[in-house]
C-alpha positions as CSV (number, residue, x, y, z in Angstrom):
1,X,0.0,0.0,0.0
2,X,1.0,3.1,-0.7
3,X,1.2,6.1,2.8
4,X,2.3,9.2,2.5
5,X,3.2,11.9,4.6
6,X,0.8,14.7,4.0
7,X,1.8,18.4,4.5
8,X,-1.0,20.7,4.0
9,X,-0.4,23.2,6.3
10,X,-0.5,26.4,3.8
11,X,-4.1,25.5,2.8
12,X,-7.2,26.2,5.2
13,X,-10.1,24.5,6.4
14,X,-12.3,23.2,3.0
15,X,-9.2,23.6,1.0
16,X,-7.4,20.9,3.1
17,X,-8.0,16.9,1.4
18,X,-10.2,15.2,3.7
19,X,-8.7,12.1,5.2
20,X,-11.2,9.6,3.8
21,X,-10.8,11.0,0.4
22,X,-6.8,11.0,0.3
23,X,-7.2,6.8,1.9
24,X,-9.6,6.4,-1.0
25,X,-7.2,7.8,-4.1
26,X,-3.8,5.6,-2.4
27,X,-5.9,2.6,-1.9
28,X,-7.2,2.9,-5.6
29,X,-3.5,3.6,-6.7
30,X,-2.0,1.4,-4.8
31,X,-4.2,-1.7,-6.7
32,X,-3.3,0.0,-10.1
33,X,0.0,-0.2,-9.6
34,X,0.2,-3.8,-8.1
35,X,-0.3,-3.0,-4.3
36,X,3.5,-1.8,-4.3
37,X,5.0,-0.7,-0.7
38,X,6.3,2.9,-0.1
39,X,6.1,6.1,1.5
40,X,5.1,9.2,-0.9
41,X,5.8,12.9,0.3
42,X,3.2,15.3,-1.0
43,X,3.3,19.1,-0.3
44,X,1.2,22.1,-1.0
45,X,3.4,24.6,-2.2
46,X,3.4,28.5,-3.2
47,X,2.3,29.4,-6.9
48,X,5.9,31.3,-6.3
49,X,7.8,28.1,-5.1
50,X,6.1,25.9,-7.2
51,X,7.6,28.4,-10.2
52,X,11.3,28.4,-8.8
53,X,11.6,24.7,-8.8
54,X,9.7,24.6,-12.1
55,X,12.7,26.7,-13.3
56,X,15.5,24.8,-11.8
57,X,14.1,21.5,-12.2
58,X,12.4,21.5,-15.8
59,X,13.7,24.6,-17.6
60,X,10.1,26.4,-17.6
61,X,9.6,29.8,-16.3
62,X,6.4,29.3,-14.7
63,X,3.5,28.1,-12.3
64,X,2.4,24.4,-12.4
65,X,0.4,22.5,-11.5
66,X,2.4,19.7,-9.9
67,X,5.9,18.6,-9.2
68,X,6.9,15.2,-8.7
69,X,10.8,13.6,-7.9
70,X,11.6,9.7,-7.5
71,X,13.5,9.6,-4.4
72,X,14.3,5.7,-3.4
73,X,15.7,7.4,-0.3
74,X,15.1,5.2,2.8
75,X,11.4,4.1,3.3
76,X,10.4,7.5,0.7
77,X,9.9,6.4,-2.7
78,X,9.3,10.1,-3.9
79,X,7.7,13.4,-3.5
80,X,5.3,15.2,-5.2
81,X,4.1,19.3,-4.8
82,X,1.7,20.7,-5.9
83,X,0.1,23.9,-6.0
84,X,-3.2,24.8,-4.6
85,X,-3.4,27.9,-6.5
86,X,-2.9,26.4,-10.3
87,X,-5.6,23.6,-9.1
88,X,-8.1,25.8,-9.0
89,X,-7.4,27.4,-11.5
90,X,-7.3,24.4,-14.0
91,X,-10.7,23.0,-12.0
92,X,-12.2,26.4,-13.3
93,X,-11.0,25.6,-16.7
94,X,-12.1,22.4,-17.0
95,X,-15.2,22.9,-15.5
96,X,-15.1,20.4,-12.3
97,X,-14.3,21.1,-8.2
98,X,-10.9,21.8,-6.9
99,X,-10.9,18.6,-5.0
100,X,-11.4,16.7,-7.9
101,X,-8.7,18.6,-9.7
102,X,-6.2,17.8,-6.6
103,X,-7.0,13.9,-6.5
104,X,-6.2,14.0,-10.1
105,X,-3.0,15.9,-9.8
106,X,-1.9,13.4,-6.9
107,X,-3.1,10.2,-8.9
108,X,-0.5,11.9,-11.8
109,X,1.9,12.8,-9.4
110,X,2.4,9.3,-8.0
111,X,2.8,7.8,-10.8
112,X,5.4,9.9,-12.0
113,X,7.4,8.6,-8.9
114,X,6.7,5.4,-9.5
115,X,8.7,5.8,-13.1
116,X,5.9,7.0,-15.8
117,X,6.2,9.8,-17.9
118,X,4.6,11.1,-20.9
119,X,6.9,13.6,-22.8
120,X,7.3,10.7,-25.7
121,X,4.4,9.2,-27.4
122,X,5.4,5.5,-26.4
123,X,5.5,6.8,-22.6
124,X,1.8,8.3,-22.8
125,X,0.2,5.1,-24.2
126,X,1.3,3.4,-21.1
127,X,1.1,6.5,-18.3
128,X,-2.7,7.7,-19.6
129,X,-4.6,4.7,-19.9
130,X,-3.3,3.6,-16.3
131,X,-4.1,7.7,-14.9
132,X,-7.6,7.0,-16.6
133,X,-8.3,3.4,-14.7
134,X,-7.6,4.9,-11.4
135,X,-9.4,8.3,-12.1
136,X,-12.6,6.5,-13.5
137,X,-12.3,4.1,-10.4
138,X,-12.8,7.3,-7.9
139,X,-15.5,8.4,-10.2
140,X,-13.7,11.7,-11.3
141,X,-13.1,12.5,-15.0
142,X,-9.9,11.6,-16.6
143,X,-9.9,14.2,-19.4
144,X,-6.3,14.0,-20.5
């Protein structure tokens, strides 16, 4: 099963994920991904963090949405940050809630730690279909 060790401490009340709902999406990701064993860091970070380490990290001078870095360090697999800010933003785009938007952005998050990518064709064919499987399981859409 798949833990991780949750900082939301920059978000507020509603903004925070419920408990249930973050058990939920690491249960469901966990069975995708063959019920693997790990520890997951995942962050809420400043829209001007989140830039910075965009920058240094990917070469891209702006916001995103989420960050994500394989660690194998110890009993931590990886961490992922996000941003609060971008997520609602992109929920208001697409037209769904912000929690949704967060439980899809942790769901693409982890799985990026856990080694898939999707900057080459061949890579999407195998990260998308799984991001959809785990997204359609928690009843959220997978709009890639």
């Amino acid at each position: 099963m798949i833990r991780v060790e949750l900082n939301q401490s920059r978000l507020r009340g509603g903004q925070r994920i419920p408990r249930a709902v973050l058990e939920r999406t690491l249960r469901a990701t966990s069975r995708a991904l063959g019920s693997p064993e790990a520890t997951i860091s995942v962050a809420f970070i400043s829209p001007a963090q989140m830039r910075k380490l965009n920058k240094a990290w990917r070469g891209k001078d702006r916001v995103t949405d989420v960050l994500s870095f394989e660690l194998d360090e110890g009993e931590v697999k990886g961490e992922v940050l996000m941003s609060y800010e971008q997520a609602v933003k992109q929920a208001k785009e697409v037209g769904h809630s912000t929690r949704d938007e967060i439980v899809f952005l942790l769901v693409h998050g982890i799985l990026h730690v856990f080694g898939y990518d999707h900057e080459r064709p061949v890579d999407k064919k195998k990260m998308f279909p799984l991001q959809e499987k785990i997204l359609t399981s928690l009843d959220i859409d997978p709009r890639l």
